[in-house]
N, C-alpha and C positions, 0 to 999 in steps of 0.2 A: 428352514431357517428358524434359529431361534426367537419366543418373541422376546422384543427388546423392553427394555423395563425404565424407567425414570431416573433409577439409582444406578442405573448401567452405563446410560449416558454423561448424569454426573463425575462417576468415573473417570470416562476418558476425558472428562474437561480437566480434570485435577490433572489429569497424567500429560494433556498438552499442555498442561499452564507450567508442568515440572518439565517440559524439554524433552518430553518423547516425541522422538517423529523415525516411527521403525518405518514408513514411505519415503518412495519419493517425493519432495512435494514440489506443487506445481501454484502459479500462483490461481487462486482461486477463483471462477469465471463469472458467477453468478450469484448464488447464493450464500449465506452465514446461518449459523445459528446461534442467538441472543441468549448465553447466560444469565444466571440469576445474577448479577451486575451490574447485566447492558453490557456485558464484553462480548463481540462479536467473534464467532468462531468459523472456519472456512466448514462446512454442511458436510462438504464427502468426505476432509481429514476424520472428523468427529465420531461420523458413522464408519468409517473403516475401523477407527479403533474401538468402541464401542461391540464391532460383530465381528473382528477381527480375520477382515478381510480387506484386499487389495481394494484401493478405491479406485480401480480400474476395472473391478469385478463387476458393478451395479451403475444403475442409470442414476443421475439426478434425483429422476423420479422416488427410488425406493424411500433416500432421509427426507424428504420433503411429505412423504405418507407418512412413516413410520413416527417422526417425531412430532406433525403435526398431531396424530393420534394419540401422543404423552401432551400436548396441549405445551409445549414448548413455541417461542415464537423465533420467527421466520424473517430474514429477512435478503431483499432481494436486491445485489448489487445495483448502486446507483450509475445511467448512464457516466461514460469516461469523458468527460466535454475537453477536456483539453486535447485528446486522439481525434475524435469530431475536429474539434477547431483545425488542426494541425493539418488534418486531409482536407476539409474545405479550402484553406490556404493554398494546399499544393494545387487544386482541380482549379484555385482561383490563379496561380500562376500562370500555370497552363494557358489560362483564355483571356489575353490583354484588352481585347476589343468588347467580349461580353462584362467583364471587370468593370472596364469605362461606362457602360453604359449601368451596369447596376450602385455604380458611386456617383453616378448622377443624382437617382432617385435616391439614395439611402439616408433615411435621417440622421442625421449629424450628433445626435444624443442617443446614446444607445441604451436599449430596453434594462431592465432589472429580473434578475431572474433566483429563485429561490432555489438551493439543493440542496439535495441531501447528500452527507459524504464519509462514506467508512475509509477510516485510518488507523496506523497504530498507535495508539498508546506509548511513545517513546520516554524513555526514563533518562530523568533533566541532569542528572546523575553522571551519564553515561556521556551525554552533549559535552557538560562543564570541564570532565575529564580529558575527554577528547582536545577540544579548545585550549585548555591550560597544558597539555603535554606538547602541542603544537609550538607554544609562545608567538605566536604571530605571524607562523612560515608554512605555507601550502605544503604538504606531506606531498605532493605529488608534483610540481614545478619547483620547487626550491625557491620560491619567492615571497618574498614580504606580503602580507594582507594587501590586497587594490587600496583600501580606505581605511578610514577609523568610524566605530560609528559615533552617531551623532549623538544618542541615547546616554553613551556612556563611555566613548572614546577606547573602546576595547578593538583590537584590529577584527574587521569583518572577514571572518572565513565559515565555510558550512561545513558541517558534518555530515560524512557522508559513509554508508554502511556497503564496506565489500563485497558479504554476498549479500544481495537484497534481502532485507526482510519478507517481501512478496515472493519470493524463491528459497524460504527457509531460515536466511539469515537470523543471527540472536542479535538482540538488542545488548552489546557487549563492547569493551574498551578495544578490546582486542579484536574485533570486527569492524572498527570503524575508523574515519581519519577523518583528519581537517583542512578542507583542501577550500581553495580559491571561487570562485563562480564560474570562472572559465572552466578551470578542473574539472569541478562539479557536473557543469554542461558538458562537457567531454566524456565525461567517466558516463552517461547517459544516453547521449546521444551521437555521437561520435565515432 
């Protein structure tokens, strides 16, 4: 293998930040790589384009040597607590009788807990756009916003991106709609 160089990797940052993606891409499991930024980058996209090879070719392991060796920093996805929560929920379904007994003892004030949280960057741009082409009607049920908000009496709908960003999606008008909360939960979990 070639070795990889500092200006090589910069590189393929510009060339993902331009909307190359010659991969598949998958959403990313574990790791990022921290641009001169702070903009987090998925670790095997990076290195695939970088040594221009499949990021199905190499382990984890290899960009996590190789760019820690260029002294680039690393960073390693933060547990998913809402997937946690969601399965503890179900395994709490499941057992009505151990449930009961652990809402017995459960303190009534629930703890605080500090995370850490990699997201995108979504451009406000692209939101406003969205919202304002909707005028107040769920792209996806044909129905008036549930509410208005309170903030600024503007009808409450969410923006929501077709192909997921985590599955390649562009942060784009034309990738995304404004749909209801129901929608929204649907179009998710559904």
């Amino acid at each position: 293998m070639t070795t990889i160089t500092a200006a090589m990797v910069r590189n393929a940052i510009q060339r993902y930040d331009k909307g190359e993606r010659p991969y598949r891409f998958t959403k990313p499991r574990a790791w990022y790589l921290v641009g001169d930024h702070g903009r987090a980058y998925p670790l095997k996209y990076i290195f695939a384009l970088t040594t221009n090879q499949m990021p199905s070719s190499f382990n984890t392991s290899d960009p996590i040597r190789e760019f820690g060796r260029l002294g680039f920093d690393l960073k390693r996805e933060p547990k998913d607590y809402e997937a946690e929560f969601s399965r503890r929920v179900e395994k709490s379904l499941k057992g009505p009788t151990a449930r009961s007994a652990r809402l017995a003892k459960a303190p009534r004030v629930p703890s605080l807990s500090v995370r850490e949280v990699v997201g995108y960057e979504r451009n406000p741009d692209v939101v406003a756009e969205v919202l304002a082409r909707a005028k107040g009607v769920c792209q996806e049920c044909k129905k008036p916003a549930p509410f208005q908000k309170k903030s600024n009496g503007e009808p409450y709908l969410e923006v929501h991106h077709i192909k997921q960003l985590a599955d390649g999606g562009e942060d784009t008008v034309e990738n995304a709609i404004a749909v209801c909360p129901n929608c929204h939960r649907k179009a998710h979990y559904g």
